[in-house]
C-alpha positions as CSV (number, residue, x, y, z in Angstrom):
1,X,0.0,0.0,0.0
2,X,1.5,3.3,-0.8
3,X,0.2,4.9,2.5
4,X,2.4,2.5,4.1
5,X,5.3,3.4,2.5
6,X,5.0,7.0,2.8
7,X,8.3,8.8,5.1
8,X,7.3,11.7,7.5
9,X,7.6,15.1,5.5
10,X,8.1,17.6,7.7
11,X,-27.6,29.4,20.1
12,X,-26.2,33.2,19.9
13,X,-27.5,36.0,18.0
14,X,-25.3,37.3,15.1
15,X,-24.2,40.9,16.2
16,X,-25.8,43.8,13.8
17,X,-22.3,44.8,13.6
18,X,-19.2,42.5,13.5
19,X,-15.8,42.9,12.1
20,X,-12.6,41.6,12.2
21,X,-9.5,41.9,10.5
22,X,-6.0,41.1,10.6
23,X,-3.2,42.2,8.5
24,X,-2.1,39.7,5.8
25,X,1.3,40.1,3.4
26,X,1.9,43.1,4.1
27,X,-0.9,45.5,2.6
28,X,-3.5,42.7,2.2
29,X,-6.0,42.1,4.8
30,X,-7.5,39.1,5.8
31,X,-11.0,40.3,7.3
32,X,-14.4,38.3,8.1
33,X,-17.2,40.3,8.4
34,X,-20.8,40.0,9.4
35,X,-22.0,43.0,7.8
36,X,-22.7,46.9,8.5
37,X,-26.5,47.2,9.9
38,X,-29.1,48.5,7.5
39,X,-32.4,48.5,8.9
40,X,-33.5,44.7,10.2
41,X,-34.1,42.4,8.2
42,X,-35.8,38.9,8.9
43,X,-34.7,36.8,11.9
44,X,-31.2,34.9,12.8
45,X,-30.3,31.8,10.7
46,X,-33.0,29.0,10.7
47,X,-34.0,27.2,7.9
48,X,-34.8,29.3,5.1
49,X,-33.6,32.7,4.8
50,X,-34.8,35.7,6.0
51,X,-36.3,38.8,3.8
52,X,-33.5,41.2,3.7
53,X,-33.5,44.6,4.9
54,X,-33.4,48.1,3.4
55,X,-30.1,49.3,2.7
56,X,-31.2,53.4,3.1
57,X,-30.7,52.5,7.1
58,X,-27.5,52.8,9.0
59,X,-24.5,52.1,6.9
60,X,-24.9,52.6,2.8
61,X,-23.4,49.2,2.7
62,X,-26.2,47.6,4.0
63,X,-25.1,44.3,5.4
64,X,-26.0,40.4,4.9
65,X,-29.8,39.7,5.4
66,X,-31.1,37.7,8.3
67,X,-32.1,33.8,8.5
68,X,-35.4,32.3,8.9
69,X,-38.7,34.2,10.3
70,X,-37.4,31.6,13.5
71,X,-34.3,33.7,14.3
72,X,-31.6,31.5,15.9
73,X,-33.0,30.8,19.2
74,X,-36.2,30.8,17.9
75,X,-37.2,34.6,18.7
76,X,-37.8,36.2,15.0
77,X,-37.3,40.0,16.5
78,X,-34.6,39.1,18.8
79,X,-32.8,37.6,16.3
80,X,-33.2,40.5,13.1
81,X,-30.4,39.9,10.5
82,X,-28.3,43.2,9.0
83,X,-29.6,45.2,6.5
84,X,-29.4,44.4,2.9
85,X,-28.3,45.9,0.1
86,X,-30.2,46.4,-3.6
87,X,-29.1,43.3,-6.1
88,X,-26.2,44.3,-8.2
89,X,-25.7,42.2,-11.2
90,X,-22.9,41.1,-12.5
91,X,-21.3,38.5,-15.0
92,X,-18.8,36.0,-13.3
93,X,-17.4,32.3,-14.7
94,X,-19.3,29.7,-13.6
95,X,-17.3,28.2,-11.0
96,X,-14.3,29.6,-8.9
97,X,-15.5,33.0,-8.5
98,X,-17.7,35.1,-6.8
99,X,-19.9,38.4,-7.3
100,X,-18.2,40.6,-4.3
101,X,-21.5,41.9,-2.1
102,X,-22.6,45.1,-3.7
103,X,-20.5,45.5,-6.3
104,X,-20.2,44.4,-10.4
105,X,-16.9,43.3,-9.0
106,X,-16.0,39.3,-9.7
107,X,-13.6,38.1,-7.1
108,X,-11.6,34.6,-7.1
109,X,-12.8,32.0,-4.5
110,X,-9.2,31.3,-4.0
111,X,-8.2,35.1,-2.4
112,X,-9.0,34.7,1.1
113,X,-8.1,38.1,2.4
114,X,-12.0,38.5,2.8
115,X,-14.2,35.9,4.0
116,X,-17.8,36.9,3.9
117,X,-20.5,34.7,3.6
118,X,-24.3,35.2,2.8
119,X,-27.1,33.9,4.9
120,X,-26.8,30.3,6.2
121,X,-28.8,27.4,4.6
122,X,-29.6,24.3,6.4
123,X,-28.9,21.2,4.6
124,X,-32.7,19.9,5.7
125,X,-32.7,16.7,3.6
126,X,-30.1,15.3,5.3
127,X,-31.5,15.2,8.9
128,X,-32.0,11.6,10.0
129,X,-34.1,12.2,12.7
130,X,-34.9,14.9,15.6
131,X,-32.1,13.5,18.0
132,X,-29.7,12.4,15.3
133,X,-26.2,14.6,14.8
134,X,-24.8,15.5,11.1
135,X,-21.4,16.9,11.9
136,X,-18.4,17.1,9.7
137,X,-19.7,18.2,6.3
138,X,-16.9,17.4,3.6
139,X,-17.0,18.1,0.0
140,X,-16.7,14.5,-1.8
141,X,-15.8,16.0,-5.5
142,X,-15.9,19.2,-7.4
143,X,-19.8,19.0,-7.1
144,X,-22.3,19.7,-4.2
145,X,-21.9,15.9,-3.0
146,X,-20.9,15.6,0.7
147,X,-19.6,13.7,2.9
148,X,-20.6,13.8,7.1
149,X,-21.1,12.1,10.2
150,X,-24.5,11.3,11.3
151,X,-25.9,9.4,14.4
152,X,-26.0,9.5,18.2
153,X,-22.7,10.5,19.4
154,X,-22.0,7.3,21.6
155,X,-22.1,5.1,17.3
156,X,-21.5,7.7,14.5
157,X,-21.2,7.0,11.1
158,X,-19.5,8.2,8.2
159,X,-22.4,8.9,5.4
160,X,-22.2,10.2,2.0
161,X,-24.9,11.7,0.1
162,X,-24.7,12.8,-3.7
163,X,-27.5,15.4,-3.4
164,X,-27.0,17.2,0.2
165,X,-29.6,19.9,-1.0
166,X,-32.7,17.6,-1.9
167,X,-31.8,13.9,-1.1
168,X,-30.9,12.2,1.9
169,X,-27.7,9.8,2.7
170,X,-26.6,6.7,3.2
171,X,-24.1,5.0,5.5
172,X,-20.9,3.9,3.6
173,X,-19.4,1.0,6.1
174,X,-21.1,-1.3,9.1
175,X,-18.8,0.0,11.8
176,X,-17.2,-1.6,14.2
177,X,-16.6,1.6,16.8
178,X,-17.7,5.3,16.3
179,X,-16.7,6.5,12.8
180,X,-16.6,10.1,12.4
181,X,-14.5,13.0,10.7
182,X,-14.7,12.0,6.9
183,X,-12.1,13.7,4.6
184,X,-11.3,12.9,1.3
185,X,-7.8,13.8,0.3
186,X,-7.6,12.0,-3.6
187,X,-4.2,13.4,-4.1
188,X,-2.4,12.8,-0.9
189,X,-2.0,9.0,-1.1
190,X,-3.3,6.7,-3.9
191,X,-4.8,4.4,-3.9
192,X,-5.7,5.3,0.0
193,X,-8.1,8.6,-0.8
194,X,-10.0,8.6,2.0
195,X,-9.3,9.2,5.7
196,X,-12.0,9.2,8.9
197,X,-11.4,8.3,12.5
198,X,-13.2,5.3,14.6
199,X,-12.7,4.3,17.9
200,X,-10.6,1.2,18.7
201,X,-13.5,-1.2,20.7
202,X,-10.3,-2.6,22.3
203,X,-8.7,0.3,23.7
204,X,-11.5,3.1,24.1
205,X,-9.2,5.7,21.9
206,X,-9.6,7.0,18.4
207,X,-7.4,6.5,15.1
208,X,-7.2,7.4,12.2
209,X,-8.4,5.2,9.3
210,X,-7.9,5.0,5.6
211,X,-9.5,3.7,2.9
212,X,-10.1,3.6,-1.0
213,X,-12.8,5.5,-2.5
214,X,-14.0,4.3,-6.0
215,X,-17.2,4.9,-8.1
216,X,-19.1,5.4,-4.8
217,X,-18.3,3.0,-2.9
218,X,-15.7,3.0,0.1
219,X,-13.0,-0.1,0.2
220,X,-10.0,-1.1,1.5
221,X,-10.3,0.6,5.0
222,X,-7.1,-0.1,7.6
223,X,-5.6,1.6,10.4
224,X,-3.4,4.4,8.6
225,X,0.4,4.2,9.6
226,X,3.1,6.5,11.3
227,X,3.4,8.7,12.1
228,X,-0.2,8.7,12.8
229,X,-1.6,6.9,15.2
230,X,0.4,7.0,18.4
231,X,-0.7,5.8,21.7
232,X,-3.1,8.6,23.4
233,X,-5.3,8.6,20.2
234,X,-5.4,10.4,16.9
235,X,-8.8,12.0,15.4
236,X,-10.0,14.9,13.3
237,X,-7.6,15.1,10.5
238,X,-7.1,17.7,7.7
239,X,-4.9,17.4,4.8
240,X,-3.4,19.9,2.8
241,X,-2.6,17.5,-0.8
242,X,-0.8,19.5,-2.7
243,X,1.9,20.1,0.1
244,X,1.7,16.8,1.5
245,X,0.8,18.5,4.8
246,X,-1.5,17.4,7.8
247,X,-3.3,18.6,10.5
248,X,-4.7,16.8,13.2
249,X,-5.9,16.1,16.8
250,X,-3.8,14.2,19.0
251,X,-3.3,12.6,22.4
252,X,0.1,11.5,22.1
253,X,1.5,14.6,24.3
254,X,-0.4,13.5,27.5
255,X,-1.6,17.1,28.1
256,X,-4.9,17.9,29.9
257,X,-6.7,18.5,26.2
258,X,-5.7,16.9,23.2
259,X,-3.7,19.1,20.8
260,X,-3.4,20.3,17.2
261,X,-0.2,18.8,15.6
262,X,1.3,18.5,12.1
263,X,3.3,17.0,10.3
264,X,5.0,17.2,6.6
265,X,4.9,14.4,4.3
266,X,7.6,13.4,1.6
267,X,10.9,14.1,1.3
268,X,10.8,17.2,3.5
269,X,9.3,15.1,6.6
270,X,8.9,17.0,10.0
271,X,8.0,14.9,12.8
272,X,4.5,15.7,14.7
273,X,4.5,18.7,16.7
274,X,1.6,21.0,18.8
275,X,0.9,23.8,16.4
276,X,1.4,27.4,17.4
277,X,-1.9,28.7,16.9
278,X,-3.6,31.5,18.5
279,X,-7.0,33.1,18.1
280,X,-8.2,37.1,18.2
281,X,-10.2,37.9,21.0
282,X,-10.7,41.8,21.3
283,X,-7.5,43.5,20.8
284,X,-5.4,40.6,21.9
285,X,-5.1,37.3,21.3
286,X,-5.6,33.7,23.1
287,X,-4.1,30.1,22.8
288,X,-6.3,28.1,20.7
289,X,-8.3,25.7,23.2
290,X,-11.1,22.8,22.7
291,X,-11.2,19.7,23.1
292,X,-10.7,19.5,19.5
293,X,-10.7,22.2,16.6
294,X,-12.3,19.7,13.7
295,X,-9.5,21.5,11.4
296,X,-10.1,21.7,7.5
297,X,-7.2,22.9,5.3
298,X,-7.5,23.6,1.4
299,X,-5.4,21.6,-0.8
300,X,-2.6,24.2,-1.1
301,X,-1.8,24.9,2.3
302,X,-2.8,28.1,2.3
303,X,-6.1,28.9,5.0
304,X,-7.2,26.5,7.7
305,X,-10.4,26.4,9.1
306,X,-11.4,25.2,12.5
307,X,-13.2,25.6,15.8
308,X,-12.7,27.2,19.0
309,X,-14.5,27.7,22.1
310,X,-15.8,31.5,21.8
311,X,-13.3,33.7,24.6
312,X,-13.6,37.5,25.8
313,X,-10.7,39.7,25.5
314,X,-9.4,38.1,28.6
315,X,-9.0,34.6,27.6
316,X,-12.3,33.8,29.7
317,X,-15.3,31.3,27.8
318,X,-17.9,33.7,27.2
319,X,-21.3,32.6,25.7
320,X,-21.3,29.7,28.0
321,X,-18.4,28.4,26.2
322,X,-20.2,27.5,23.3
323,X,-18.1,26.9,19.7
324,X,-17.4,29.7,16.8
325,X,-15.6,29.5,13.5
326,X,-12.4,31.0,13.2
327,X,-10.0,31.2,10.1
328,X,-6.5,31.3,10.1
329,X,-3.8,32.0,6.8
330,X,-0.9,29.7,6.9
331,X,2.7,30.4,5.4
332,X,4.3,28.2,3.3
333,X,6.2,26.3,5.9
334,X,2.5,25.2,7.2
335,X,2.1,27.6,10.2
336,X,-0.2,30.6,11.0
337,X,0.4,34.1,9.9
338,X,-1.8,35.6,11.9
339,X,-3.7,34.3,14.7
340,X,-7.2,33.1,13.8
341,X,-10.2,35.6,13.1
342,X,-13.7,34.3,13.8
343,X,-16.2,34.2,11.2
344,X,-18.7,36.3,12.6
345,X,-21.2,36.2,9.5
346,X,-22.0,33.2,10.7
347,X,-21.1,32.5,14.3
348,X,-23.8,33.5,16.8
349,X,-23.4,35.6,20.1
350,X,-25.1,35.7,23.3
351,X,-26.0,32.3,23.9
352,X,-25.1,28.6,23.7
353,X,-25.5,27.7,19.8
354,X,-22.5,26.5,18.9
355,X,-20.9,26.4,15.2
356,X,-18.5,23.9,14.2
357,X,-17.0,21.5,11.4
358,X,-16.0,24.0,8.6
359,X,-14.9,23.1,5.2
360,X,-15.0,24.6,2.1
361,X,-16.2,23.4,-1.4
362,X,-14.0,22.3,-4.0
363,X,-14.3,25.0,-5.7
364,X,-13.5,27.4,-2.0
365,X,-16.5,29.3,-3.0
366,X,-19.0,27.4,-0.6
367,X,-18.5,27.2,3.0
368,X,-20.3,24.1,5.0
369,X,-20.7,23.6,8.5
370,X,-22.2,22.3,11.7
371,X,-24.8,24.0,14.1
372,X,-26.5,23.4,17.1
373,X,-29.8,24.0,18.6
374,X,-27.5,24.8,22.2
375,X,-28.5,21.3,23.1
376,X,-25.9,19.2,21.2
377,X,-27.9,18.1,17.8
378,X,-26.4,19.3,15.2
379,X,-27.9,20.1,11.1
380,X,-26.0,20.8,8.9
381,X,-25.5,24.3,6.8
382,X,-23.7,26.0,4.1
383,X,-22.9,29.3,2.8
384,X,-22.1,30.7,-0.3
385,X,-18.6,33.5,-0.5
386,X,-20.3,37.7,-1.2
């Protein structure tokens, strides 16, 4: 098997008005916004999206329109999106680009020095049932098809589903321990294109598995080798293919909370080390923390995407420590930039909704993630770039 062979190569309300920024090669920024207020528009993200509002309130720029009528903790008023702004047309290609908000402007899904997003979608079809989790929403190919976790969090599974918007899933394997964390990574390690973790029945800790996936159907699934894998449990991984880099969660350092490691593949190999990542909070900055960040990287190395318990400017768990998005740019060599910047289009203040699993389409022009209802069940959502 080639894999074997391989050396080591190394529910809270969104905010009328949120912004954050962070310098990015030198005159660039790197910025995630939520939008300047106009006057309200309908509620906080639910299942369909709210009416957006006027854009002669507040800020000329108008900002993203609300969610559902439902709000995000259910309160339509409470939960008003931003103001909108009148439609602007204009003629982008097909796929890789994007129509920047407001403007006849088309912008590359590939710049990430700004992350917006419009109003979130839920992915209804793919809801099992009222007490079943969908969690870790990857893309499976250039087209909408996804792969996720769904179940009861004591026996996940890994599921696949070819038409998130309108069809439901199925499971791909009969597991012998609690699958989750689906990535596929076809470049990385062929014929091995497909990585999830499962817990060992044997040992009570997670690893990370790897399998072949072919015309739709999932094959060939062992325990993946070192450096993976060492004794304290490995989970959650992220792969950057065109780098041969990974990201991952990991025991193996015998801390209080697992940590974020990496590792370079090839003939560059680096062994495994904690990553040095930080996030904003206020005008300062934090460790990353979390029990685990369920990282996403793009193929290139370039932006990774993960979670992280939502902080004040002191370091302290604010919203009853519930989970927000965060972004962070990564250098060549595979670490930060800049500390991560949440993505507060999308993440939800003053409450206990949390937001987690991010990963971006093929194409980087479609965000998906995980939600909650602040009572652990998560549906899953997704988000076009504006």
């Amino acid at each position: 098997m080639l894999l074997r062979s391989l050396k080591l190569n190394h529910g809270r309300l969104v905010p009328l008005v949120s912004f954050a920024v962070l310098t990015h090669c030198g005159t660039d920024q790197f910025s995630a916004t939520g939008g300047v207020a106009g006057k309200a528009g309908g509620g906080g993200m639910a299942d369909t999206a709210g009416a957006a509002g006027e854009a002669d309130a507040g800020s000329p720029s108008g900002g993203a329109s609300g969610g559902g009528t439902a709000g995000m903790n259910g309160g339509g008023a409470a939960g008003a999106g931003a103001g909108g702004k009148p439609s602007t047309s204009c003629n982008c290609p097909a796929t890789g680009s994007y129509c920047q908000d407001g403007t006849k402007t088309c912008r590359s899904c590939a710049d990430f020095s700004s992350l917006e997003f419009s109003a979130p979608e839920r992915l209804a079809a793919l809801t099992q049932s009222q007490t079943s989790n969908e969690r870790f929403p990857r893309p499976a190919s250039a087209g909408s098809d996804l792969f996720y976790r769904a179940g009861a969090d004591a026996s996940p599974t890994v599921w696949y589903s070819a038409a998130p918007v309108s069809g439901t899933g199925r499971p791909l394997l009969a597991s012998t321990g609690a699958d989750s964390g689906p990535l596929y990574a076809p470049k990385f390690s062929a014929p091995q294109n497909f990585f999830f973790d499962r817990v060992d029945v044997a040992t009570g800790q997670r690893q990370i598995m790897a399998g072949t996936w072919l015309e739709a159907v999932l094959s060939n699934v062992l325990v993946a080798p070192a450096p993976l894998n060492a004794a304290g449990g490995d989970f959650s991984v992220a792969i950057a293919a065109d780098v041969r880099r990974a990201y991952w969660m990991s025991g193996r350092f015998k801390k209080a909370m697992p940590d974020l490691i990496w590792a370079t593949f090839g003939s560059s190999a680096t062994e495994p080390a904690p990553l040095g990542l930080e996030v904003q909070a206020g005008a300062g900055t934090c460790p990353r923390s979390g029990d685990d960040a369920t990282p996403w990287v793009n193929a290139a190395g370039t932006l990774l995407l993960f979670r992280n318990p939502s902080v004040n400017d002191r370091c302290e768990p604010s919203d009853s420590g519930a989970y927000d998005l965060y972004a962070a740019p990564l250098a060549k060599d595979g670490t930060p930039l800049q500390p991560g910047v949440a993505l507060s289009a999308l993440n939800t203040t003053g409450g206990v909704r949390s937001e987690s699993d991010p990963s971006l389409s093929v194409d980087l022009c479609t965000i998906y993630f995980a939600s909650d209802n602040g009572k652990g069940n998560f549906d899953l959502y997704r988000a076009s770039r504006k």
